[in-house]
N, C-alpha and C positions, 0 to 999 in steps of 0.2 A: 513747966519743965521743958528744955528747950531739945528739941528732935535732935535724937544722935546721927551724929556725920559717916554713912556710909564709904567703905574702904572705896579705892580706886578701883579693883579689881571688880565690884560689884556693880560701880557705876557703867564702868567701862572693860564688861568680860571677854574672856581669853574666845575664841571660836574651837568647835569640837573638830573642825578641819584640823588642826593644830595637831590632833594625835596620830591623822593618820597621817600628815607629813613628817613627823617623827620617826611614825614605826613603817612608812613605805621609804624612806631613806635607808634606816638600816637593813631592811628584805633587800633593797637594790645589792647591798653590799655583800650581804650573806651569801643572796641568789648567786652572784658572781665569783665568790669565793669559794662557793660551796662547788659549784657548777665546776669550776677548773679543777680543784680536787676531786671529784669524781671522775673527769676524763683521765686524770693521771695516775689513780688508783685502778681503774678501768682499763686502762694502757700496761699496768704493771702486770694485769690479774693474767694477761694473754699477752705473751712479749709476741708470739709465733704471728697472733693475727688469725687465731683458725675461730672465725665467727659463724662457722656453720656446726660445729658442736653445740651440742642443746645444752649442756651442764653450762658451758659459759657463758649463753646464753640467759639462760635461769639465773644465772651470779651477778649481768649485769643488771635482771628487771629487778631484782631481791636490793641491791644495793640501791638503783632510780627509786625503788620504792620507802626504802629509808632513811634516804634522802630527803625524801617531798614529806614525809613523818616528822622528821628534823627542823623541817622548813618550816610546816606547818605550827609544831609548838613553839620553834621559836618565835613567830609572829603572831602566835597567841601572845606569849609571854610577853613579849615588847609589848601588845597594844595594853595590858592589863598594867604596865609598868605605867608606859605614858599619860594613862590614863589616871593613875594615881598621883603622877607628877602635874598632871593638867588640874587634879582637884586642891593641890597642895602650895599651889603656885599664886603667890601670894606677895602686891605691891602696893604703897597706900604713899599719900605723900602728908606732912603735918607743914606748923607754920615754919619750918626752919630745913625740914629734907623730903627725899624722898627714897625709900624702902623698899627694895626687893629682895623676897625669898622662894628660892628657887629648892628641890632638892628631894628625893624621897628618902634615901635610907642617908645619905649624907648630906643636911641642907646647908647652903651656903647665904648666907644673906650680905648684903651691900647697903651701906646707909648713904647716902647720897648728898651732901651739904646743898644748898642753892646756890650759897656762894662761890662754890665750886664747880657748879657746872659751868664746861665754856664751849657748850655746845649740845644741840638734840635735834637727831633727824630721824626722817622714819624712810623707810627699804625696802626690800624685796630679794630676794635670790628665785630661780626659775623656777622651782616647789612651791611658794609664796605666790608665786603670779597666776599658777593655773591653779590653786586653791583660794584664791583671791584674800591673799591672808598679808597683812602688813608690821614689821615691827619697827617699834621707837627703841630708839640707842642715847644713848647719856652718856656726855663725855665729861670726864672728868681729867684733870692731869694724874689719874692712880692708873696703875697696871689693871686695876680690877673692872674699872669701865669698860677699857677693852675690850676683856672678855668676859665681860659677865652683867652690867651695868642694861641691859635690855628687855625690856618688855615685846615678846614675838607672841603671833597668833592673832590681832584685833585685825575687823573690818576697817576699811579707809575711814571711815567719819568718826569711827573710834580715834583711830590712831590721829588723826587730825587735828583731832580737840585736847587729845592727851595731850602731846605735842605744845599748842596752843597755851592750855594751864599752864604745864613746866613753864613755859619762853611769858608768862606771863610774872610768877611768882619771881620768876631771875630778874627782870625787870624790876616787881617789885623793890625786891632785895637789894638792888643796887643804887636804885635811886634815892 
């Protein structure tokens, strides 16, 4: 009986960097959203400016303080997300496409023809570079390649050889 054909994703797994580039993206976003809304909420609590009263004093450490409460569950909860999304995250390619599904409470998957692809490169964004994390992009002429057609999170020589297979099979396929 002839050995079953391990998925892509097995051969070539996603890195656990991946999650915390995920969820230190959105804290960046929070942290800064959150931060401006509390100066402003802050600024409204005392229009006068009298920051030698203790009571509003006391109001702004109580609000800093459930703030960082706020912050903190939300970057629990995103890492516990990502992390479900990182186990669930799933691409394989057979003798005619290649398959990604992405997705936790809503998944989206993409079928990828060979013959369609007309084009795969692999990238980086400044998150990717100092997590040393690389993704491969597939282009197809559909809106969904765009944005959605990618495999992110592999080490270089992953992303390499992925890369490599695709631009091998297109070849095949064309010839």
């Amino acid at each position: 009986m002839p050995e079953a054909k391990q998925p892509l994703r097995k051969e070539f797994p996603l890195r656990l960097r991946k999650i915390l580039k995920k969820s230190f993206s959105s804290f960046i976003k929070v942290f800064i959203f959150g931060g401006i809304l509390t100066v402003i909420i802050v600024t409204a609590l005392d229009p006068d400016d009298g920051w030698a009263d203790q009571r509003m004093i006391d109001h702004r450490l109580r609000l800093v303080g459930i703030w960082l409460f706020v912050l903190f569950c939300f970057m629990f909860g995103r890492m516990i997300y990502e992390y479900i999304y990182y186990r669930t995250y799933y691409y394989d390619m057979d003798d005619l496409n290649v398959l990604i599904r992405k997705g936790v409470v809503s998944k989206r998957e993409v079928t990828l023809p060979f013959t369609r692809i007309t084009d795969v490169y692999v990238d980086q964004d400044i998150p990717d570079v100092v997590l040393a994390l690389y993704d491969v992009h597939i282009s197809t002429p559909t809106q969904e390649s765009g944005e959605f057609a990618h495999i992110d999170g592999l080490n270089k020589a992953d992303a390499m050889e992925l890369k490599r297979r695709i631009l091998e099979r297109i070849n095949d396929k064309t010839a």
